[in-house]
Backbone bond lengths (Angstrom), bond angles and torsions (degrees), N, CA, C in turn:
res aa  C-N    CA-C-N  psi(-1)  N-CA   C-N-CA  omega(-1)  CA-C   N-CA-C  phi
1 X - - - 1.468 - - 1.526 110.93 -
2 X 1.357 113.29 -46.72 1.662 113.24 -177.72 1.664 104.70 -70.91
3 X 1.331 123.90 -35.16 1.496 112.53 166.41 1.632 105.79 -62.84
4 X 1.015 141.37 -37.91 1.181 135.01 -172.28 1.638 109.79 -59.84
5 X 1.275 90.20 -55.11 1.895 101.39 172.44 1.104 125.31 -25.43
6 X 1.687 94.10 -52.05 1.609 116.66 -155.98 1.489 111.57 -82.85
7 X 1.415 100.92 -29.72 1.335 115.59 173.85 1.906 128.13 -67.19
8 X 1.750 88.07 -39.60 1.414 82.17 159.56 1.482 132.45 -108.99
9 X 1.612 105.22 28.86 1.243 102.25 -178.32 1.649 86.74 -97.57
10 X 1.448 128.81 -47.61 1.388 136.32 -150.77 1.669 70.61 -72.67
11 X 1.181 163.76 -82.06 1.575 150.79 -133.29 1.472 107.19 -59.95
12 X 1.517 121.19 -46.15 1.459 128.27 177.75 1.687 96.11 -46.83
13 X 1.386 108.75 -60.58 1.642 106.95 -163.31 1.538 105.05 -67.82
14 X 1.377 121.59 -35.01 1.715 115.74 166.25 1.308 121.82 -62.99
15 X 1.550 113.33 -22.73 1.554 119.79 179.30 1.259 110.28 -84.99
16 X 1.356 107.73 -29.73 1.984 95.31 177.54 1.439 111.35 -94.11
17 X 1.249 125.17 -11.13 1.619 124.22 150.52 1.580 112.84 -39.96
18 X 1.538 101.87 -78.89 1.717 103.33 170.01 1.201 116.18 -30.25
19 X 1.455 123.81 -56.99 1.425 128.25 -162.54 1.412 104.40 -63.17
20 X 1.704 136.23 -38.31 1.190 115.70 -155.88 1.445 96.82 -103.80
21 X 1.492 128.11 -22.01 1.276 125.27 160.77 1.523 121.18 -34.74
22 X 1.442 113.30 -56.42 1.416 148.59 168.37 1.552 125.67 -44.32
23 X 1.715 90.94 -40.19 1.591 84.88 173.05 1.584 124.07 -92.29
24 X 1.413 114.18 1.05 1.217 127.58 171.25 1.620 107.09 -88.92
25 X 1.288 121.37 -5.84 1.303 115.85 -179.84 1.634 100.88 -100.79
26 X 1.362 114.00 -29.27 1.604 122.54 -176.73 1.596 93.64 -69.87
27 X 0.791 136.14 -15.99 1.582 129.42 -145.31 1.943 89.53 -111.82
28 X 1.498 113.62 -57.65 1.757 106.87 146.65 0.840 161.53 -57.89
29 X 1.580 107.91 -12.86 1.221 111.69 155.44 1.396 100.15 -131.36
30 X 1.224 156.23 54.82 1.459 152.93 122.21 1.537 108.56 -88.54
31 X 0.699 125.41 -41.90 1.690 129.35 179.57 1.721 111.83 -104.74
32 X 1.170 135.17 -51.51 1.054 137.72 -169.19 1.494 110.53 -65.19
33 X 1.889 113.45 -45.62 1.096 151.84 169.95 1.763 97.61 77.30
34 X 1.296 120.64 49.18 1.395 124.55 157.71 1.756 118.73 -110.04
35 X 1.292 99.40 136.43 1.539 96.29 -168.57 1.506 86.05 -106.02
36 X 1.310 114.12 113.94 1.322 144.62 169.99 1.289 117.26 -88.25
37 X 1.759 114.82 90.93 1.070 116.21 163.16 1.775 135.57 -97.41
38 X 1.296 90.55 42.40 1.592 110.39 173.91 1.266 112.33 -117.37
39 X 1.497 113.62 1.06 1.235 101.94 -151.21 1.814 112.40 -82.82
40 X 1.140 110.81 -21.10 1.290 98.19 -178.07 1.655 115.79 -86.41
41 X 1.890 113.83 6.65 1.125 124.99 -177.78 2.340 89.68 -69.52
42 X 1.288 102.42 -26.61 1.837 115.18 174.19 1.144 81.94 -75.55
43 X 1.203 157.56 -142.92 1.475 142.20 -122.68 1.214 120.06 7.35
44 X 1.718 93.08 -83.38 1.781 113.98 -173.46 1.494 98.21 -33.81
45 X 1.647 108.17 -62.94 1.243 100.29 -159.27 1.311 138.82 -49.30
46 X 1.547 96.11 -37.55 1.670 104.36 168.85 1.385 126.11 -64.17
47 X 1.422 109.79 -39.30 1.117 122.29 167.19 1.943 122.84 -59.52
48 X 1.795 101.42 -10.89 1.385 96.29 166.45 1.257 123.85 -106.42
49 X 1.605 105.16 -7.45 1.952 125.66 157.38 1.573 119.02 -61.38
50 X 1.485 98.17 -30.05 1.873 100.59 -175.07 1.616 94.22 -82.87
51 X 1.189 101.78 -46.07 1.874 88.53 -172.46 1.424 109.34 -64.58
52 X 1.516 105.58 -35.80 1.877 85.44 -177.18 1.489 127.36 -66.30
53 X 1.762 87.85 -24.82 1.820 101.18 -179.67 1.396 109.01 -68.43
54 X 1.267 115.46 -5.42 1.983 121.13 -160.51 1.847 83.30 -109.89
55 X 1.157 122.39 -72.46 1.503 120.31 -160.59 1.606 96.77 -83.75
56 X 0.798 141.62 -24.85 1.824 119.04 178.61 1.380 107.88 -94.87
57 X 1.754 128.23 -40.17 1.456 130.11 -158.32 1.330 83.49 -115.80
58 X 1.371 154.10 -8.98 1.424 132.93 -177.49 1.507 120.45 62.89
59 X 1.690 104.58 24.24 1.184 99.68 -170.99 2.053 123.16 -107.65
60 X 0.830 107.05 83.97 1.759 121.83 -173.60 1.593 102.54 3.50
61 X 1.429 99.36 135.74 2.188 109.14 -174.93 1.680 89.06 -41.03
62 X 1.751 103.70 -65.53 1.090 118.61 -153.29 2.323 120.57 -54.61
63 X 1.459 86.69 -34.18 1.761 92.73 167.91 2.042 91.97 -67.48
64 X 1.532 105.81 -50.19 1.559 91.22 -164.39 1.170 123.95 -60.71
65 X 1.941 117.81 -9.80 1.639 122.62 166.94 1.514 101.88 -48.03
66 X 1.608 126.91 -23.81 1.561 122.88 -168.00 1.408 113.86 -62.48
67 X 1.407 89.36 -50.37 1.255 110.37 -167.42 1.721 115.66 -75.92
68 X 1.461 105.58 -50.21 1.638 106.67 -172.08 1.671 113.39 -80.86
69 X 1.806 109.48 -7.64 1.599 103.30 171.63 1.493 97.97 -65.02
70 X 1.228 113.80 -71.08 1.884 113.48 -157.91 1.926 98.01 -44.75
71 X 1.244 91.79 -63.21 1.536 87.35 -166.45 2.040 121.20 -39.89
72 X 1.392 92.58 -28.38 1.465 110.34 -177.37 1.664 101.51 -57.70
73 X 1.923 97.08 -66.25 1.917 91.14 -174.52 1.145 111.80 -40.27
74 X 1.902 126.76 -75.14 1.033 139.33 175.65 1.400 120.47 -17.26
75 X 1.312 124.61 -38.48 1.400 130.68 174.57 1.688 107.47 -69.81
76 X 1.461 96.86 -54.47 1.730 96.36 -160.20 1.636 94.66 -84.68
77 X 1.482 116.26 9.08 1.270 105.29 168.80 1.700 129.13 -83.65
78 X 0.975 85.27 -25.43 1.539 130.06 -175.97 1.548 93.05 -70.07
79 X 1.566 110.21 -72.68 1.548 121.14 -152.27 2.213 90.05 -59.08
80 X 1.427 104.96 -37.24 1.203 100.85 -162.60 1.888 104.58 -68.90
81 X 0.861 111.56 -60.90 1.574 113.99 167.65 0.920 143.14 -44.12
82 X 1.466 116.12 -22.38 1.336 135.55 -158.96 1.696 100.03 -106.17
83 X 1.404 95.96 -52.48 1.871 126.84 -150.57 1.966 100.16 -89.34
84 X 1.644 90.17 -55.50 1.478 101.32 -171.06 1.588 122.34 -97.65
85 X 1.067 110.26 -27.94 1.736 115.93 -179.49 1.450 104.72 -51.49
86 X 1.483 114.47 -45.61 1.581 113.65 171.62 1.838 120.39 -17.04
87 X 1.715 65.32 -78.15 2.144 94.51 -175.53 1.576 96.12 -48.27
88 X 1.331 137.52 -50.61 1.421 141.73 -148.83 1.740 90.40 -82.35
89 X 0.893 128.37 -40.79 1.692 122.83 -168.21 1.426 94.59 -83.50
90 X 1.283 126.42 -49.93 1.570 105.05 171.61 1.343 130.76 -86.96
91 X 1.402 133.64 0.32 1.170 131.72 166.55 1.685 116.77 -57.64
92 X 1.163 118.74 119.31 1.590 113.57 -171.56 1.933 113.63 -102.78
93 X 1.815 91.68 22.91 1.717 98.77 166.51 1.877 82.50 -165.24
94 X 2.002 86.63 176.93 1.508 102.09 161.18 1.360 119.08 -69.06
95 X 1.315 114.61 -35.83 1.116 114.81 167.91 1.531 123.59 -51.37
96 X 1.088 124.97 -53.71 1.561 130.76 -155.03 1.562 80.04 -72.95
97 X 1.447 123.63 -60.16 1.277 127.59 176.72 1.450 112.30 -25.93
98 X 1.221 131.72 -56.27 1.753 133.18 -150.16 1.840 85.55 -91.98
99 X 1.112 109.55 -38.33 1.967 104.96 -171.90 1.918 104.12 -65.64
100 X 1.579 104.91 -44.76 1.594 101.88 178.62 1.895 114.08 -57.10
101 X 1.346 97.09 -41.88 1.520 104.33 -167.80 1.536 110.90 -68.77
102 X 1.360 115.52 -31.08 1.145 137.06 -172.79 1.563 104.10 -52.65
103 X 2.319 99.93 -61.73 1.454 99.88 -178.18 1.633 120.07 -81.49
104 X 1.172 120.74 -7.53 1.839 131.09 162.26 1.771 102.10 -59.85
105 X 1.295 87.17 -80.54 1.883 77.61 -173.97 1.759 121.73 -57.91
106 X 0.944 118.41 -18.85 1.238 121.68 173.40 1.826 103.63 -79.42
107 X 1.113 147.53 -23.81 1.359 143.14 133.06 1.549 112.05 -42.29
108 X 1.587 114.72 -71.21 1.326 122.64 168.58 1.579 117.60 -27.63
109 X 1.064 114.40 -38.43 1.809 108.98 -179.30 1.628 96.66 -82.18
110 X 1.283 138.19 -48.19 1.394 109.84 -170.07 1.381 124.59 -67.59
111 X 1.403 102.24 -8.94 1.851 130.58 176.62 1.227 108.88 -60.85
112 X 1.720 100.91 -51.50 1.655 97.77 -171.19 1.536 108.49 -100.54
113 X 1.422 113.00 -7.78 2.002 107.91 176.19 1.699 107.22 -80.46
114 X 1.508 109.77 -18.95 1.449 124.81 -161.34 1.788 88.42 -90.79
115 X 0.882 122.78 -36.06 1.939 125.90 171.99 1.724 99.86 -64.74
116 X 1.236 105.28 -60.06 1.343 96.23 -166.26 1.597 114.13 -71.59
117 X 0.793 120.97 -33.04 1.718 122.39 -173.03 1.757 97.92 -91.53
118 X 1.374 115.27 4.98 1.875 117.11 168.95 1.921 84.87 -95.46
119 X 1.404 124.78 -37.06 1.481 109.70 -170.81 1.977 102.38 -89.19
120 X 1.210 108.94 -60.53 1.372 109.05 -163.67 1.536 111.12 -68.09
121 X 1.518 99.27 -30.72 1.943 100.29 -141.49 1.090 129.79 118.49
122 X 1.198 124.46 -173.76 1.278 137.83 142.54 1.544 154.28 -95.85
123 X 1.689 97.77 -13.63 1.961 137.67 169.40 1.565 85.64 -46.67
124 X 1.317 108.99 166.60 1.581 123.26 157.88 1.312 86.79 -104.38
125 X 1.682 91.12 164.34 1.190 123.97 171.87 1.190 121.83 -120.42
126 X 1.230 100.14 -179.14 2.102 98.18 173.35 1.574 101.12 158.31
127 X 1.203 125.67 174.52 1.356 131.01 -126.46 1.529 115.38 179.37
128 X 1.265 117.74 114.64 1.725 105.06 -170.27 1.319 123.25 -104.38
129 X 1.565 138.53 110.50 1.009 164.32 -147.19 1.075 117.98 -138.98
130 X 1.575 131.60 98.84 1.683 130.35 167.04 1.651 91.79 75.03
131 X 1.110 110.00 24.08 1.692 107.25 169.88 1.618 125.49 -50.68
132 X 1.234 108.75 17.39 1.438 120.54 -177.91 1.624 144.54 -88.55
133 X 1.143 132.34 110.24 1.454 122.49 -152.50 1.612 104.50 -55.40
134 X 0.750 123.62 179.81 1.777 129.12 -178.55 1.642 114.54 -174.15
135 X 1.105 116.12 81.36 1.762 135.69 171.51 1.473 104.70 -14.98
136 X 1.306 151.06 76.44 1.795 142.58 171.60 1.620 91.98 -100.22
137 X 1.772 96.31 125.93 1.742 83.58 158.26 1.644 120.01 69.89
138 X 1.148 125.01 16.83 1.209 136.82 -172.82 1.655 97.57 67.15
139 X 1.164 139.27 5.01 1.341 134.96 -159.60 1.443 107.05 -108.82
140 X 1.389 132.28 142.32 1.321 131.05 177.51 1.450 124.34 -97.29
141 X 0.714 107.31 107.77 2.191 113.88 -167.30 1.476 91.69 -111.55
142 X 1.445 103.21 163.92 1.726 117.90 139.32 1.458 120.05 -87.78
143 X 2.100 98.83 156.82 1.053 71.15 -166.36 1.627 120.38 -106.02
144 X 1.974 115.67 31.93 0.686 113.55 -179.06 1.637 118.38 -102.72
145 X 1.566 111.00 20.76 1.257 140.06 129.38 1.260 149.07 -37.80
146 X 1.529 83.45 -60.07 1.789 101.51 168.39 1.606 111.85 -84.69
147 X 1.675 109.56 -27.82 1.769 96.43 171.36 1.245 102.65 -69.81
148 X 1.333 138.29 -90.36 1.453 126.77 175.55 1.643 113.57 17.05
149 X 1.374 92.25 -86.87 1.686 92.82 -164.04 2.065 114.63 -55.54
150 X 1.430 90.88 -23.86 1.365 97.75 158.63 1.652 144.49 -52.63
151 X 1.624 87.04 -54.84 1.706 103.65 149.31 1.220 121.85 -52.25
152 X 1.474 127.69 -48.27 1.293 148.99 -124.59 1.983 78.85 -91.34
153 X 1.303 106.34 -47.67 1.180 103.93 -149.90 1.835 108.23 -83.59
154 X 1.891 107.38 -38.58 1.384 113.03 168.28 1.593 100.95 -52.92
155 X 1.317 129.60 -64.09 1.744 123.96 -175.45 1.966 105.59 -23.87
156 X 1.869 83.62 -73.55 1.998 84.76 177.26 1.096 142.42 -45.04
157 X 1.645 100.51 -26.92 1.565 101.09 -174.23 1.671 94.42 -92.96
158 X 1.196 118.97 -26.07 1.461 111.70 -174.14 1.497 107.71 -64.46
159 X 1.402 125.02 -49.19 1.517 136.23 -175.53 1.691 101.96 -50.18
160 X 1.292 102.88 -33.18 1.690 111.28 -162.81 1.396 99.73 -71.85
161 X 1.634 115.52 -40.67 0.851 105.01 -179.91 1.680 138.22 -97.55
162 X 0.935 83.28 11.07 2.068 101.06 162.88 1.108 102.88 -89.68
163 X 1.502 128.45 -53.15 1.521 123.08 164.01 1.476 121.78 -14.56
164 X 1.515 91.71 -76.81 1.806 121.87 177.00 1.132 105.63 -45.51
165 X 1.365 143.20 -30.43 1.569 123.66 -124.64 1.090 109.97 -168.52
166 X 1.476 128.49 19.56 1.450 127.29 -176.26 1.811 88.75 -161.32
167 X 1.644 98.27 151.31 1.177 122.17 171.06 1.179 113.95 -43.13
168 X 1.341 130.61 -72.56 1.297 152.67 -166.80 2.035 105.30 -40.92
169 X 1.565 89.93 -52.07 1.514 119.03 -168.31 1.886 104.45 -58.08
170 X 1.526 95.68 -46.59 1.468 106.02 -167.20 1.816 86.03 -73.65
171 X 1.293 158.95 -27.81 1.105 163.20 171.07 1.149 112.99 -57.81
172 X 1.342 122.35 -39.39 1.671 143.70 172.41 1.759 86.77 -65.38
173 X 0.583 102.47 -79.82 1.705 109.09 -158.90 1.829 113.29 -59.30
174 X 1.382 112.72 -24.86 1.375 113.48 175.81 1.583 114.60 -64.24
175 X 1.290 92.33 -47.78 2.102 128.29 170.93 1.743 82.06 -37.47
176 X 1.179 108.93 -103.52 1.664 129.17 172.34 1.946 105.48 8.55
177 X 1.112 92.02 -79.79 1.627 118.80 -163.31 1.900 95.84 -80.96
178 X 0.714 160.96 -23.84 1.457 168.62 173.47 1.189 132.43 -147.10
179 X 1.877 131.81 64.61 1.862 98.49 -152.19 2.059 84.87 -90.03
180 X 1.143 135.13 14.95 1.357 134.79 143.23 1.364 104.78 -40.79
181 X 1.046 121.16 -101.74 1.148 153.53 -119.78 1.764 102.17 -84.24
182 X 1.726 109.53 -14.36 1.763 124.66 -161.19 1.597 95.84 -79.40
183 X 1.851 116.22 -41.20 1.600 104.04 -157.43 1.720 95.33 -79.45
184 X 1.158 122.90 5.08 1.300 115.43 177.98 1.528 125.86 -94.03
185 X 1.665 108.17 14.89 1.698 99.38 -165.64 2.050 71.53 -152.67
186 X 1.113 113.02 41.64 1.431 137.89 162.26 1.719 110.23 48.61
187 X 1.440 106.72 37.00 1.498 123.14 158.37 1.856 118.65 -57.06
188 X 1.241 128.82 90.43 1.382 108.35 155.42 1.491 149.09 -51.30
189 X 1.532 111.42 67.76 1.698 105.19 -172.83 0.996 118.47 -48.68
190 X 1.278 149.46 -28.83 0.982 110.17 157.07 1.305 171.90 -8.85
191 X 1.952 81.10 -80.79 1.688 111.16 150.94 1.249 127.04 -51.96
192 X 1.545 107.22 -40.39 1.309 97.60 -158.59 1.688 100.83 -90.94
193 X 1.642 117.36 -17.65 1.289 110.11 163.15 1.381 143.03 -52.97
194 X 1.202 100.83 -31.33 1.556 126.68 171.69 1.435 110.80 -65.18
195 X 1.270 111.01 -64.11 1.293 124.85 156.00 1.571 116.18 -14.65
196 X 1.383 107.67 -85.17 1.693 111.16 -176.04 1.649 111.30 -53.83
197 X 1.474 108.24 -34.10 0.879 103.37 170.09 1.670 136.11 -64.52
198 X 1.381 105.39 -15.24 1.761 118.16 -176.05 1.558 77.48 -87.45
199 X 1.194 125.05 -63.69 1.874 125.23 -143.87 2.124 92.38 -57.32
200 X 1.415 102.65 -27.41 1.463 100.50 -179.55 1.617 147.06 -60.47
201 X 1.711 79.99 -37.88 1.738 125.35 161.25 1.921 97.14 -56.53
202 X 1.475 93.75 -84.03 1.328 89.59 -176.89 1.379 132.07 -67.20
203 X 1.242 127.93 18.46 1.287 124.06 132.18 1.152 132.54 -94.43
204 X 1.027 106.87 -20.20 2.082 100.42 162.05 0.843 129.95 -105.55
205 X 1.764 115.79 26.04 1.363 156.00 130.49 1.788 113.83 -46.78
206 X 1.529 96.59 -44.32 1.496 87.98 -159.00 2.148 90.48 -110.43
207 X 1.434 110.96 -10.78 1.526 105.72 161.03 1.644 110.19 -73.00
208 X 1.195 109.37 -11.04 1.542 107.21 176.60 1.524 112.71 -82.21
209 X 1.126 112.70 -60.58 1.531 117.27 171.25 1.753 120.95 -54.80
210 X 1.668 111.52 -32.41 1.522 95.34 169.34 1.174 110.94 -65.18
211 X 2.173 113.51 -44.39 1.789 99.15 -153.39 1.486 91.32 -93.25
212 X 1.717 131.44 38.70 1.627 114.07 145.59 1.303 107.51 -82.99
213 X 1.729 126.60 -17.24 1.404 105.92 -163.44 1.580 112.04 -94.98
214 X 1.416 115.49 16.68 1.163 96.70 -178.84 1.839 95.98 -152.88
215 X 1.328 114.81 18.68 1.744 133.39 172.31 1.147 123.85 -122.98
216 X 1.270 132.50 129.69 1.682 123.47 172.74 1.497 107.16 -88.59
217 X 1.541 108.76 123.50 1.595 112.65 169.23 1.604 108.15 -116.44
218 X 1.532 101.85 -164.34 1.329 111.38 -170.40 1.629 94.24 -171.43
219 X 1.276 110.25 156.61 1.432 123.83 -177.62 1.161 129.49 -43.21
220 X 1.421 103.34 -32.49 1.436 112.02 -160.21 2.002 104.20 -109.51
221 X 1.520 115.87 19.64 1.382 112.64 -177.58 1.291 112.90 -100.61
222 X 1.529 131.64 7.33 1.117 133.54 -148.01 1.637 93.71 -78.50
223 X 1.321 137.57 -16.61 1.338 141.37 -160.27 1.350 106.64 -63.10
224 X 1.693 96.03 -47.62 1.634 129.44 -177.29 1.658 103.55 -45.09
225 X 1.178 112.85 -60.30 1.338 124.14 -172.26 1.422 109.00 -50.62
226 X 1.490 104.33 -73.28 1.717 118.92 -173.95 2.268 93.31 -53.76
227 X 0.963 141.37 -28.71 1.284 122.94 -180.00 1.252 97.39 -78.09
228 X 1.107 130.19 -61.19 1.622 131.56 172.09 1.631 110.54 -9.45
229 X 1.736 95.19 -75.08 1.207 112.22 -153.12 2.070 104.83 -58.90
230 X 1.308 90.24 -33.29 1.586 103.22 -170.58 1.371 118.82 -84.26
231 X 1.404 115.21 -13.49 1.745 127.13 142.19 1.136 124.67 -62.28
232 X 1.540 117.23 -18.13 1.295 99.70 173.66 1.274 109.30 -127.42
233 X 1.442 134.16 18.56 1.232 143.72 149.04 1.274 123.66 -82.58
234 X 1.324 110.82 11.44 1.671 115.45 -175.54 1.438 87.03 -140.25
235 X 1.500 124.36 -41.38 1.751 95.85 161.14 1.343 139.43 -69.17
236 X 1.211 96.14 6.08 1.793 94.40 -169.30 1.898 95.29 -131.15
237 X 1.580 105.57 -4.69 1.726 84.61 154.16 1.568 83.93 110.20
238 X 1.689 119.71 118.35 1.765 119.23 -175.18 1.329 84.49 -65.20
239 X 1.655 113.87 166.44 1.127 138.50 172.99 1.314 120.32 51.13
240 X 1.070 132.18 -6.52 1.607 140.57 152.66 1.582 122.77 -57.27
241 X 1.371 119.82 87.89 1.461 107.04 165.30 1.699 124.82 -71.82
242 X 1.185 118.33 -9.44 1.662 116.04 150.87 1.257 125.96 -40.19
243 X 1.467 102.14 -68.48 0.939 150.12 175.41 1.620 106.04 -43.19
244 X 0.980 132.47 -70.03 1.585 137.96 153.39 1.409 104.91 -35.03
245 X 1.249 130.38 -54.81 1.459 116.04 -157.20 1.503 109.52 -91.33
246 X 1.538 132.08 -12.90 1.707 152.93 151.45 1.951 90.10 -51.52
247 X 1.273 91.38 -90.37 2.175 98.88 -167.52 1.472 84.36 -47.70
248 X 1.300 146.70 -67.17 1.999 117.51 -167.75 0.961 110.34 -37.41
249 X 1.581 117.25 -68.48 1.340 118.80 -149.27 1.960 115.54 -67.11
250 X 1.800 77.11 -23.94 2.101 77.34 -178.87 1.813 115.60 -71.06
251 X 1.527 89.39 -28.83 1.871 93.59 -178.84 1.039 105.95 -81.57
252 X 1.478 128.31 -21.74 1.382 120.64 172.86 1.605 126.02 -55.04
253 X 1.679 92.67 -59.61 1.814 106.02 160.74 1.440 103.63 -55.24
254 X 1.257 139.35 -50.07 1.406 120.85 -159.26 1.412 113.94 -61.25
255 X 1.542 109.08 -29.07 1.626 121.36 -159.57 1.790 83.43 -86.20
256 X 1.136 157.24 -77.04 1.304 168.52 -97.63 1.497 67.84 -102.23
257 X 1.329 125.30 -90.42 1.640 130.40 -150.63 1.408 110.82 -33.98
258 X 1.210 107.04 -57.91 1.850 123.36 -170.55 1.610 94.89 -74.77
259 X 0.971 135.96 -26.93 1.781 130.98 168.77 1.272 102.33 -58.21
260 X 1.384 128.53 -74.30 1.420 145.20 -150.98 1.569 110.87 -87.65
261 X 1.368 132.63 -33.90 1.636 141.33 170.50 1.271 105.35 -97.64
262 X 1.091 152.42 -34.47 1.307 154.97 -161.60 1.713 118.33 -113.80
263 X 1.522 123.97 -123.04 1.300 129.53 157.63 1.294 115.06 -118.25
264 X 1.454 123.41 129.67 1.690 123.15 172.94 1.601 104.75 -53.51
265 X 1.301 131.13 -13.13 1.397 145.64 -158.54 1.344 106.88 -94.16
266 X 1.610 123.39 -20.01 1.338 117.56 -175.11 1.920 99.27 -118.07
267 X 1.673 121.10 -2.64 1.095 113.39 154.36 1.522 135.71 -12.44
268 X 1.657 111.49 -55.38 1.525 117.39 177.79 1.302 107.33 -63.34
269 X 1.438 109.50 -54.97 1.713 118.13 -170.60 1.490 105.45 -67.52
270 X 1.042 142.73 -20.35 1.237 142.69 151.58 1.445 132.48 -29.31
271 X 1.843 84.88 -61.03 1.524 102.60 -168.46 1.684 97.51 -63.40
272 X 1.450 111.30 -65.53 1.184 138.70 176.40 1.735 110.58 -40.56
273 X 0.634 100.53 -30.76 2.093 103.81 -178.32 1.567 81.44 -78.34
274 X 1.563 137.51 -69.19 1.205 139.16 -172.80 1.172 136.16 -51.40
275 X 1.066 117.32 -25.13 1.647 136.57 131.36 1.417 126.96 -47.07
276 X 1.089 118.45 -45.13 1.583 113.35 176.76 1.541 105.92 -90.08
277 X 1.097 114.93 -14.36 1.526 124.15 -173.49 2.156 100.68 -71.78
278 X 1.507 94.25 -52.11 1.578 93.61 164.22 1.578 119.50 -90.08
279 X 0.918 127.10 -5.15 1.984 125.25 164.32 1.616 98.27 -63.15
280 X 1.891 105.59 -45.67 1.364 93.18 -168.90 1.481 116.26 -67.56
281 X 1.723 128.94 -33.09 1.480 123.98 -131.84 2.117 71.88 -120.82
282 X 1.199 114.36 -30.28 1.314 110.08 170.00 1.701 126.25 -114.69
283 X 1.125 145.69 64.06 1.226 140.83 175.04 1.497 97.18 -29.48
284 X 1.059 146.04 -74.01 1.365 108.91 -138.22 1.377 85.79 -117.73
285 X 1.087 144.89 73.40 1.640 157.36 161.82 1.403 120.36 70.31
286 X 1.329 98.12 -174.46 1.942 86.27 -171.65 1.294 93.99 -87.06
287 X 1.402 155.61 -26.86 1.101 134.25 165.69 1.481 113.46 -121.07
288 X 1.645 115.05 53.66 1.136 117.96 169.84 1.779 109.14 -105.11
289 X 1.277 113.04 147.72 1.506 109.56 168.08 1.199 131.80 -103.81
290 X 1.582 133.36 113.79 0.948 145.43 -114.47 1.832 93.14 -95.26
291 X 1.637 109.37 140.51 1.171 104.05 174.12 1.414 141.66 -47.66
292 X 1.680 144.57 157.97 1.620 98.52 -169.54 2.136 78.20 -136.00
């Protein structure tokens, strides 16, 4: 029973990792409509800003979420305007759009893994923080596990609720669900693309800095991330942050279960069987709506 516990408490905290990684990728390519394949090269990275801010400046992951969210938008605000508006003014469909962005950021990641492994290397790293067991559920975790998913979860529900509940948010989401149909009820896509696109950065800005404090990475894993993130943004439906946080949390349990009852060896094929298992019975996600 206490392995059971433990098993699904440690999957909740692996499932809301995915999820908030995920919803910064739904938010770039559901609204922005760029398929960013650098993006989890932004993970690593943040995750190599929190450790330096922790081992050189002594300064806590969680103060450095202060610091590495803003800096994150500002960057991918930049990268989007500067880097991507190009591709977006001449693309003459979504399509041509998602194939250009596809081959930019896919340059873009060896840009930014080729920076980081010129500063860090190639070694993993990692860093000990809240290294402490903590009893949940009869189950034994750390407890810089349970902050994470803690963060993980105030970030989501907060994003959800600017979404929900503010002008700007309902603009995010019209983009999402129609970007036809948005410049006609006096939406700026533009703006507001750029936009999702900064809020995207800085959330997988701040999934980078939780899962450094309690994961060992290295420069060159960022691939890992962006497949992650894009398994569960296509299982749970593009542009859906529900939807993201259902497909995290289920691959999270699926991966923990099949590690710990089964073989840690069939983990990938797991995830991956579970994915095609909903492409098949759901094409366009569990809470995606299917084209008509």
């Amino acid at each position: 029973m206490e392995a059971a516990a433990a098993t699904i408490v440690t999957g909740f905290v692996l499932g809301g990792m995915y999820a908030l990684v995920a919803i910064g990728l739904t938010l770039q390519y559901g609204v922005a409509r760029i398929m960013n394949l650098a993006y989890g090269e932004f993970v690593v990275a943040a995750a190599f800003a929190a450790l330096w801010l922790f081992t050189s400046l002594g300064v806590s992951p969680l103060l450095g979420l202060v610091l590495v969210m803003p800096l994150a938008f500002l960057a991918n605000w930049a990268l989007y305007r500067v880097f991507l508006t190009p591709l977006v003014r001449r693309a003459p469909d979504a399509g041509a759009l998602e194939t250009d962005s596809i081959l930019a950021t896919f340059g873009l990641l060896f840009v930014v893994q080729g920076v980081m492994l010129a500063i860090f290397g190639g070694a993993y790293q990692s860093y000990s923080y809240l290294s402490v067991p903590v009893q949940v559920l009869g189950a034994t975790i750390t407890a810089n596990r349970l902050v994470a998913l803690a963060f993980a979860a105030v970030i989501g529900g907060g994003l959800w609720f600017l979404l929900a509940h503010t002008r700007m948010g309902t603009a995010v989401r019209a983009v999402a669900v129609n970007p036809a149909a948005a410049p006609l009820v006096g939406i700026d896509m533009a703006r507001t693309a750029a936009l999702a696109f900064a809020v995207g950065g800085a959330v997988v800005a701040a999934g980078g800095v939780l899962v450094s404090t309690f994961l060992t990475f290295n420069a060159a894993m960022g691939m890992v991330f962006t497949m992650k993130a894009l398994v569960v943004v296509i299982m749970g439906g593009v542009g859906n942050l529900m939807g993201c946080l259902v497909a995290g949390l289920l691959l999270g349990l699926t991966e923990t279960l099949v590690a710990s009852f089964v073989d840690p060896g069939l983990t990938l094929a797991a995830t991956y069987g579970l994915f095609l298992l909903v492409l098949i019975l759901r094409p366009a996600g569990l809470f995606g709506v299917a084209a008509r």
